[in-house]
KOLMAR-844958 format. One line per field, with one value per residue (C-alpha): residue number from 0; x, y, z; residue in three letters. Coordinates in steps of 0.05 Angstrom, whole numbers, plus 5000, padded with zeros to 4 digits. Layout:
N
pos [NUM  ...]
c1 [X  ...]
c2 [Y  ...]
c3 [Z  ...]
code [ALA  ...]
END
This chain:
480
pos [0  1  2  3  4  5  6  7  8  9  10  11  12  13  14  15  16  17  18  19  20  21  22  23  24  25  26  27  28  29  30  31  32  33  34  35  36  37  38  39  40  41  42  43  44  45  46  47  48  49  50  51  52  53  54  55  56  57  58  59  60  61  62  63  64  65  66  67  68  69  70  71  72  73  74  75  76  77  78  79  80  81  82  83  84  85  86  87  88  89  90  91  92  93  94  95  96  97  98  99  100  101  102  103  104  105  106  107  108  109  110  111  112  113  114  115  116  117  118  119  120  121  122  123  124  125  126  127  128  129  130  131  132  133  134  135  136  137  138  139  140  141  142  143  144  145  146  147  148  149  150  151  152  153  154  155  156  157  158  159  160  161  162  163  164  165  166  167  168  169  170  171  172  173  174  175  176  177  178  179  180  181  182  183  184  185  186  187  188  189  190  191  192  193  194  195  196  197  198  199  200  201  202  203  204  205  206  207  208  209  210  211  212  213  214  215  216  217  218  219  220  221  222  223  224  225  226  227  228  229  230  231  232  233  234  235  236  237  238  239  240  241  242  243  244  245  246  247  248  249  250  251  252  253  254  255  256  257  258  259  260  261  262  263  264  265  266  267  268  269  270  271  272  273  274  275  276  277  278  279  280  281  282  283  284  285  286  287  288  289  290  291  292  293  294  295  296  297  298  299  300  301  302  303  304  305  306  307  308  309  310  311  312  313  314  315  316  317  318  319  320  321  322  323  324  325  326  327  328  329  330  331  332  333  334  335  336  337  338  339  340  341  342  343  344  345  346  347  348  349  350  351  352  353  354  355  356  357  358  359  360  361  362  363  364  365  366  367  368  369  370  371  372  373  374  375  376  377  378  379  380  381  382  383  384  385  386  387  388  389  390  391  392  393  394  395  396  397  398  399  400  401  402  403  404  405  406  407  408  409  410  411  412  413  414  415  416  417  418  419  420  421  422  423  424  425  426  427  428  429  430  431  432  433  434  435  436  437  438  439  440  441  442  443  444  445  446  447  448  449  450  451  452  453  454  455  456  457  458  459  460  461  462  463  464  465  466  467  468  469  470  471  472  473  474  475  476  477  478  479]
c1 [2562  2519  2449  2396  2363  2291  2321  2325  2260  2202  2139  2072  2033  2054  2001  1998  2057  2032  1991  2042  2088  2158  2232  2251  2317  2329  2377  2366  2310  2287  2276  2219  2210  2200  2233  2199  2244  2243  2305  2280  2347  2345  2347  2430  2445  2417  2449  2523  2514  2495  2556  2599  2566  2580  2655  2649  2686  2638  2646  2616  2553  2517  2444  2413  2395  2330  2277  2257  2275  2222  2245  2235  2285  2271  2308  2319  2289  2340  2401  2373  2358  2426  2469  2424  2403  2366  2317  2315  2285  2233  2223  2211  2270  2259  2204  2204  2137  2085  2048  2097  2150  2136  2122  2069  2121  2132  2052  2049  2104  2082  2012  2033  2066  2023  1980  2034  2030  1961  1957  2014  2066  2137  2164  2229  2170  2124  2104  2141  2064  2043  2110  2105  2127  2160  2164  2224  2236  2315  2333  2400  2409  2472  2507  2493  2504  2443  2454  2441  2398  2464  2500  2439  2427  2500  2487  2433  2486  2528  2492  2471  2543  2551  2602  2646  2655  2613  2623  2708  2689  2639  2685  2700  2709  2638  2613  2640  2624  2557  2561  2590  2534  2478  2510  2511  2441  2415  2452  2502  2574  2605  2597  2604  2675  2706  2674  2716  2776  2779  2745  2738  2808  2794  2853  2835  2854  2921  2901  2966  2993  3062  3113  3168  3175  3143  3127  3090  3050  3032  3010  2962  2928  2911  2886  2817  2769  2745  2810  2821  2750  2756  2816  2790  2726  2756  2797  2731  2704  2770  2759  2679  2686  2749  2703  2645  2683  2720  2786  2837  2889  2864  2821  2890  2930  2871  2858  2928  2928  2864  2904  2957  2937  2877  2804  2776  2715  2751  2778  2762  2753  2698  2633  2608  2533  2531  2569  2553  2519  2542  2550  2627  2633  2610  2641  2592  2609  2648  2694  2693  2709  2755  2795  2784  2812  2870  2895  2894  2925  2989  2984  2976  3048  3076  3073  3089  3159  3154  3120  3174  3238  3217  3195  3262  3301  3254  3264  3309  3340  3400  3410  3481  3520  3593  3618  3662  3631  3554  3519  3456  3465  3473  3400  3379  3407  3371  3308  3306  3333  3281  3224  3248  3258  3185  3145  3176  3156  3092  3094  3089  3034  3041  2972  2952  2895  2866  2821  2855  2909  2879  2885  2964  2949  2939  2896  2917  2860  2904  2969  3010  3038  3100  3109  3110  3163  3207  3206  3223  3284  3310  3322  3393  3450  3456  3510  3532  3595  3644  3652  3576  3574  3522  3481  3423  3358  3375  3426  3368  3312  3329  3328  3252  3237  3260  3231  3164  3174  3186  3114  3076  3105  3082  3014  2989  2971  2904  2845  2847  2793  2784  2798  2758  2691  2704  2732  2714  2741  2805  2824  2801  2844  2790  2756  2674  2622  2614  2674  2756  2821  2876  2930  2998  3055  3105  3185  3230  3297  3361  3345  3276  3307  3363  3309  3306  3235  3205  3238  3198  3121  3085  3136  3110  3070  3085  3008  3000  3066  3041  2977  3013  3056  3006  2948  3000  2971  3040  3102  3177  3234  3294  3323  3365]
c2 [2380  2430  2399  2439  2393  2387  2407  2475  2490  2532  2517  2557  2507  2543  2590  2658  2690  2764  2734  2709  2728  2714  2740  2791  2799  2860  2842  2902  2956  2981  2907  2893  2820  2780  2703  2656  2595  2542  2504  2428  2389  2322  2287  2257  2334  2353  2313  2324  2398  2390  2349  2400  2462  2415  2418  2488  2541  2570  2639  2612  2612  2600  2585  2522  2480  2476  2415  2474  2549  2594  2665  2724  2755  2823  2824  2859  2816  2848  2836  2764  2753  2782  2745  2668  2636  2595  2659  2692  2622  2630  2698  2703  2723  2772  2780  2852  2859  2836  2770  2729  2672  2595  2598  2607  2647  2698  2704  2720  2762  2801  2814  2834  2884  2906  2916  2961  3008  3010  3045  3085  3054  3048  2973  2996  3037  2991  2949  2874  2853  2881  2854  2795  2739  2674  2612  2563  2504  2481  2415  2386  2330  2351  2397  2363  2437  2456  2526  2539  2606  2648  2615  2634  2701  2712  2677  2730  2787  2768  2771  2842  2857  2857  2871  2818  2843  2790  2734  2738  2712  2650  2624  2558  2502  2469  2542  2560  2484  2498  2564  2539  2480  2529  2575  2517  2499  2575  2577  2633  2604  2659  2711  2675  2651  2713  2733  2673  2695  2771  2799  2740  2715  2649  2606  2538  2492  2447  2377  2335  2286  2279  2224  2216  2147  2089  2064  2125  2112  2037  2068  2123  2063  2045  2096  2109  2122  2183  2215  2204  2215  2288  2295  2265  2308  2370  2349  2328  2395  2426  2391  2399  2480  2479  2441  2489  2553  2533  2542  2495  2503  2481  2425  2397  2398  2372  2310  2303  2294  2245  2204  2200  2192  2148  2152  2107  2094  2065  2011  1933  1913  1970  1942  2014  2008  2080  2118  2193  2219  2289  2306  2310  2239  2211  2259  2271  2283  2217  2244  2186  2135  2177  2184  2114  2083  2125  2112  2038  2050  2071  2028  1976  2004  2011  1946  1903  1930  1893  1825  1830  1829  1777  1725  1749  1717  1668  1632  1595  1643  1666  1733  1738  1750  1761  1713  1654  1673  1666  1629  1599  1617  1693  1690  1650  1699  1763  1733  1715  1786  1817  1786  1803  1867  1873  1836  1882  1940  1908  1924  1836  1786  1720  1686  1620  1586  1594  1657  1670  1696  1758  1793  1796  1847  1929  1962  2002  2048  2095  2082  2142  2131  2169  2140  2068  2097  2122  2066  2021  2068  2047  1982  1963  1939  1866  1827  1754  1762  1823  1802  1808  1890  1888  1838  1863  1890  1968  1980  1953  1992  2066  2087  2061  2088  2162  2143  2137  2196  2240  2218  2217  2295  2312  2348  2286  2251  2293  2309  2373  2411  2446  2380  2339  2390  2396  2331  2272  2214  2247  2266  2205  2141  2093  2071  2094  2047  1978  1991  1970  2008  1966  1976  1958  1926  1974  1956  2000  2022  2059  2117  2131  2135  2180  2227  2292  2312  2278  2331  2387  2384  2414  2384  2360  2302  2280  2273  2214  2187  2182  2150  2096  2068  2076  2037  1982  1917  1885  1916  1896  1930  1890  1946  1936]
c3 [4133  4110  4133  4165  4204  4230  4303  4275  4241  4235  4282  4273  4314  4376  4401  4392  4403  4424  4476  4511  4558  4545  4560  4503  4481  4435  4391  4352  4387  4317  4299  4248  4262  4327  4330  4376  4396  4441  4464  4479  4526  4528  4600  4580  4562  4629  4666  4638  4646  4724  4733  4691  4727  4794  4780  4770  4832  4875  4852  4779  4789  4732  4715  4719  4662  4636  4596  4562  4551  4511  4495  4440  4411  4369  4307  4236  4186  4132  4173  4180  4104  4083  4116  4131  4071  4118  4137  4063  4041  4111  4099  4024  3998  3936  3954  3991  4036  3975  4005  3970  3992  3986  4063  4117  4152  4094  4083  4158  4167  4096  4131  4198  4163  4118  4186  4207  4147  4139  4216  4193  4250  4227  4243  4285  4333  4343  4400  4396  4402  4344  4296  4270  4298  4272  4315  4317  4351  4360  4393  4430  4383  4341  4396  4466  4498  4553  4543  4473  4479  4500  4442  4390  4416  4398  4337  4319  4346  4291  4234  4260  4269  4342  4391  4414  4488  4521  4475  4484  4569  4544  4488  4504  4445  4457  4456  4392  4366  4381  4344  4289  4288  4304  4233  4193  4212  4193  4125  4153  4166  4127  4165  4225  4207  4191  4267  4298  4264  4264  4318  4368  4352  4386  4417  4403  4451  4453  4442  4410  4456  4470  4511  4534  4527  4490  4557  4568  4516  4530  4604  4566  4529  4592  4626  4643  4585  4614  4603  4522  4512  4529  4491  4430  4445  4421  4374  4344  4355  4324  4261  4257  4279  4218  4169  4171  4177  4127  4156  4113  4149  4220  4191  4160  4228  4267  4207  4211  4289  4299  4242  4275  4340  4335  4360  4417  4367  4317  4370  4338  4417  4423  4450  4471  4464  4494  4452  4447  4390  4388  4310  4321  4338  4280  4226  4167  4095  4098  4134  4189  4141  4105  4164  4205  4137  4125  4201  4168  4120  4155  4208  4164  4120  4188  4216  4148  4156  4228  4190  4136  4174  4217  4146  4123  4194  4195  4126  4099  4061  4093  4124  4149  4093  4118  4066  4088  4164  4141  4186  4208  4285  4268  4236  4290  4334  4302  4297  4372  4397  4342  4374  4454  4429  4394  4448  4501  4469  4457  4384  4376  4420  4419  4398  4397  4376  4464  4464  4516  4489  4450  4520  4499  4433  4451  4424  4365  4361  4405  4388  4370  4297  4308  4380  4343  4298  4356  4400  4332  4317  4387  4361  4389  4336  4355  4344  4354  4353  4340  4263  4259  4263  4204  4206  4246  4241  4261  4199  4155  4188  4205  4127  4120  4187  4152  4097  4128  4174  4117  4082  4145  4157  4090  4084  4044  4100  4122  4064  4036  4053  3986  3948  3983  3979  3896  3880  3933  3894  3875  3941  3970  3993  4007  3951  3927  3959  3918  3879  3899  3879  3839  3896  3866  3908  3940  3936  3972  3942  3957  3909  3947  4013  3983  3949  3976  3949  4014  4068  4032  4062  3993  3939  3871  3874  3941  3959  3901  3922  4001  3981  3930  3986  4034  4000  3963  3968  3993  4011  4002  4047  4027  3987  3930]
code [UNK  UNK  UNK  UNK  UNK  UNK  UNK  UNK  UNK  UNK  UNK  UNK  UNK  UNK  UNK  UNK  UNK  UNK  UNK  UNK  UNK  UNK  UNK  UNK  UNK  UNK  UNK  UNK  UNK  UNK  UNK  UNK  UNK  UNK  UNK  UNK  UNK  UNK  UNK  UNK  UNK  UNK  UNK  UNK  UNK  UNK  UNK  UNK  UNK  UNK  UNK  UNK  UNK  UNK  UNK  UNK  UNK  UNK  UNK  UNK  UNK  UNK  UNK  UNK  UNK  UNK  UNK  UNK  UNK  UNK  UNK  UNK  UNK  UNK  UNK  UNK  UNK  UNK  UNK  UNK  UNK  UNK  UNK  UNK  UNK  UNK  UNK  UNK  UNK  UNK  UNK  UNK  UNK  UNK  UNK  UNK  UNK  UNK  UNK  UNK  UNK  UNK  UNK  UNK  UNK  UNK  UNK  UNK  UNK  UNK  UNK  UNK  UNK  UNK  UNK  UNK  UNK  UNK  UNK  UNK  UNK  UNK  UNK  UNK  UNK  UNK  UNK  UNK  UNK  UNK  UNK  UNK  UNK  UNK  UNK  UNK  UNK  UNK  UNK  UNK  UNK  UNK  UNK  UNK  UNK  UNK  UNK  UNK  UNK  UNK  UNK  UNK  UNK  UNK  UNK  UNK  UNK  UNK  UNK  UNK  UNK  UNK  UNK  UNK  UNK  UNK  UNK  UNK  UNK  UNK  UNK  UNK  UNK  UNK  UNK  UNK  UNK  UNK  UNK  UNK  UNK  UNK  UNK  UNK  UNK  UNK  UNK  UNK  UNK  UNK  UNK  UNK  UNK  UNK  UNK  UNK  UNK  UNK  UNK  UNK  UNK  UNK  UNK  UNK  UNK  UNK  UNK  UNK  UNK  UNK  UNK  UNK  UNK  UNK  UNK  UNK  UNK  UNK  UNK  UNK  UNK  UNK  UNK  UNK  UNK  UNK  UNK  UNK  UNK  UNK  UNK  UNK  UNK  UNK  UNK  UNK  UNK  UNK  UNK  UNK  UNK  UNK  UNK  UNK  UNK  UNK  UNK  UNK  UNK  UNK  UNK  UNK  UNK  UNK  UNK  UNK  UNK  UNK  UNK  UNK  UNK  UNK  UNK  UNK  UNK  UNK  UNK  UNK  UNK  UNK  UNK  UNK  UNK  UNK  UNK  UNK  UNK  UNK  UNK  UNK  UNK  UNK  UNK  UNK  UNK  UNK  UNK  UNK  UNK  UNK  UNK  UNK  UNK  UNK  UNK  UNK  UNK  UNK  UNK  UNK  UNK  UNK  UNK  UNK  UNK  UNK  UNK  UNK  UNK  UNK  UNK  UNK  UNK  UNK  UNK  UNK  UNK  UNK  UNK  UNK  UNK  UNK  UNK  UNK  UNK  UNK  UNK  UNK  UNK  UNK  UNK  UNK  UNK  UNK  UNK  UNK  UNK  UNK  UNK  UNK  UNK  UNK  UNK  UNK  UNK  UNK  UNK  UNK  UNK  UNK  UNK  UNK  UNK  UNK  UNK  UNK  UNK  UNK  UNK  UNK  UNK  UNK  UNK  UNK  UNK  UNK  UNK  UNK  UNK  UNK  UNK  UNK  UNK  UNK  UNK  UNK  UNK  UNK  UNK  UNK  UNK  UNK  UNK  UNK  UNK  UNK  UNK  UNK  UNK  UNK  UNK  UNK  UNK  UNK  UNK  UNK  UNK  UNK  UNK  UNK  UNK  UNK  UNK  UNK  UNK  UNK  UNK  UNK  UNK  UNK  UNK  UNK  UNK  UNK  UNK  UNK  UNK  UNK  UNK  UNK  UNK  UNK  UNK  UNK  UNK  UNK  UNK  UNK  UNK  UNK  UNK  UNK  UNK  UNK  UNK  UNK  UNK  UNK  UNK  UNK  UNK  UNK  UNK  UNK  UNK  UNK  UNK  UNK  UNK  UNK  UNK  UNK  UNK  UNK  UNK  UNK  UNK  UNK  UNK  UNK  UNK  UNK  UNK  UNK  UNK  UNK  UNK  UNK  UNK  UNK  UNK  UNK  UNK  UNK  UNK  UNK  UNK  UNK  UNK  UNK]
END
């Protein structure tokens, strides 16, 4: 997601700098360099952060926030250009204090300094008037947070290798989000991440759901939109703030969990027209699609063992197969107590050809996968009679059901982050733009479900395997 943006860029149209009397923020008191930067809010920004300060106790007080914050923050221009890529390129990296650089910024920065030698005034004891000064202009767009001058100032303590005192009481998840947003913007995540994880030692927040019933679930579905949103919210930071830091083995867990789980934007009923356009909810890199189509996928190897049992009862080819007892009612019988079963977990709708009746299907956008699982393992042992002990769905379904568990516990079923930064297309389940896999049909057998391999998370191979059932064109559970 590496994209520096033009809400994070140089502006030297502002006026000048010296002349003007701003907040300064010594970041470093022997600074050599002077950074000029207005944070611009958009009115939706504003107004979220007055309703989230409104919630706050009483005894938080906390500033309010602002269209527009201006302030100066003194700096070292060498702690800035070894550690931001970002500022070596805006400063003239290489380039030492000569006049050079491919910027206006470097040219001005070179002279300014060159000033400073000339009256014989060392950089770290001069006035912040007389440093240069470099303006920069940093916008709300990709982070929605109002208070982004606390975050960049510790942004800028960072990369001078600041104490971590202060930031340990204002580390929240959209904090650090929009620390880690505001790093990848200036070209310095490395140093950043190895901040989070040594000296901050950030908790990340909890964020997997978890019932106690299927019917639990079905009620979540339907609670308020409010509620999931700010679930999904930072699990959408967790895997945005893993991404850039490059943290492999969060990003996996929280991939993993928005998979599994779902995300109310990748609902087919949505007709959200407001949808919020923080970066993390629409995840760049093609990691949105990545994701959106491997919850698909699953759902979509999930429910054909549903679609196939119920052909199976429903043809003419018989089920029962007790011998000289065989008989037509038994399959009758299965097929009926199948679908009460189904509908009353609401894992089947009726639909007819009324509009109407597309009220009947849930929503699977937010469907736990492994709650669908559970609730189909309850599936009682029917019989029609006492002869018919075997006949039933549940002897035929619990070994696909641990079948499935085992691949969907595997690692396989999140990217790798590595993988999928080197080698897209390998890593990838859904196919490149303009161009369509060769899925092959899927049978399932006695040996698979009896093969060991798939209770071991990293074994050989298992990744490929995941993906070939997963992705199969067509699926057969009778197994032989």
């Amino acid at each position: 997601m590496g994209d520096s943006s033009s809400a994070a860029q140089s502006d030297s149209s502002e006026p000048d700098p010296p002349g003007t009397r701003l907040e300064l923020i010594s970041i470093a008191k022997d600074g050599d360099l002077i950074l000029d930067v207005t944070f611009e809010n958009s009115k939706e920004t504003l107004r979220a952060a007055r309703e989230a300060q409104a919630k706050l106790p009483s005894r938080e007080p906390r500033a309010a926030p602002k269209a527009r914050v201006r302030l100066a923050f003194r700096v070292r221009m060498a702690a800035l250009k070894s550690t931001s890529k970002y500022f070596d390129k805006l400063l003239g990296g290489g380039g030492g204090g000569g006049g050079g650089g491919h910027f206006k910024e470097a040219r001005d920065v070179a002279s300014a300094l060159a000033a400073l030698a000339a009256r014989g005034v060392a950089p770290g004891a001069a006035a912040a008037a007389d440093l240069p000064w470099v303006a920069i202009r940093d916008d709300d767009q990709a982070t929605r947070y109002a208070h982004r001058e606390g975050v960049f100032a510790d942004l800028l303590r960072v990369l001078h290798g600041g104490e971590a005192a202060a930031m340990q009481q204002r580390a929240t998840m959209p904090y650090v989000t929009t620390l880690a947003v505001l790093a990848d913007r200036f070209d310095c995540t490395a140093p950043v991440a190895r901040y989070l994880a040594v000296r901050l030692k950030f908790k990340w927040p909890v964020t997997n759901r978890k019932y106690a019933s299927f019917a639990a679930v079905a009620a979540a579905v339907d609670e308020p939109a409010a509620t999931s949103r700010a679930t999904e919210e930072v699990l959408r930071q967790k895997i945005l703030v893993s991404w850039l830091m490059n943290q492999p083995a969060r990003f996996q867990a929280a991939t993993r969990e928005i998979i599994m789980d779902g995300s109310c934007r990748w609902s087919p009923f949505s007709q959200d027209d407001d949808a919020p356009d923080a970066t993390w909810w629409y995840l760049q890199d093609g990691l949105e699609e990545e994701l959106q189509y491997r919850r698909h996928c699953i759902l979509n190897t999930v429910g054909s063992v549903t679609r196939h049992f119920l052909r199976l009862y429903a043809s003419r080819e018989r089920q029962c197969t007790l011998g000289y007892d065989s008989s037509e009612a038994c399959d009758s019988y299965q097929l009926g107590e199948m679908y009460k079963f189904l509908a009353h977990r609401r894992l089947l709708a009726a639909v007819d050809f009324s509009p109407a009746s597309l009220d009947a299907v849930a929503d699977p956008a937010q469907l736990p996968v492994a709650a669908i699982l559970a609730a189909l393992r309850q599936c009682p042992a029917y019989q029609v009679n006492k002869n018919h002990y075997n006949c039933g769905l549940r002897t035929r379904l619990l070994p696909i059901l641990d079948f499935l568990l085992a691949l969907l516990s595997a690692a396989s079923v999140s990217p790798p982050r590595a993988a999928w930064e080197s080698d897209r297309a390998a890593a990838a389940w859904r196919p490149p733009p303009g161009r369509d896999r060769e899925p092959a049909p899927f049978r399932f057998t006695r040996s698979l479900a009896a093969d060991q391999r798939l209770r071991f998370e990293h074994a050989l191979g298992t990744d490929k395997f995941a993906r070939k059932v997963f992705t199969a064109s067509s699926w057969d559970w009778t197994a032989e």
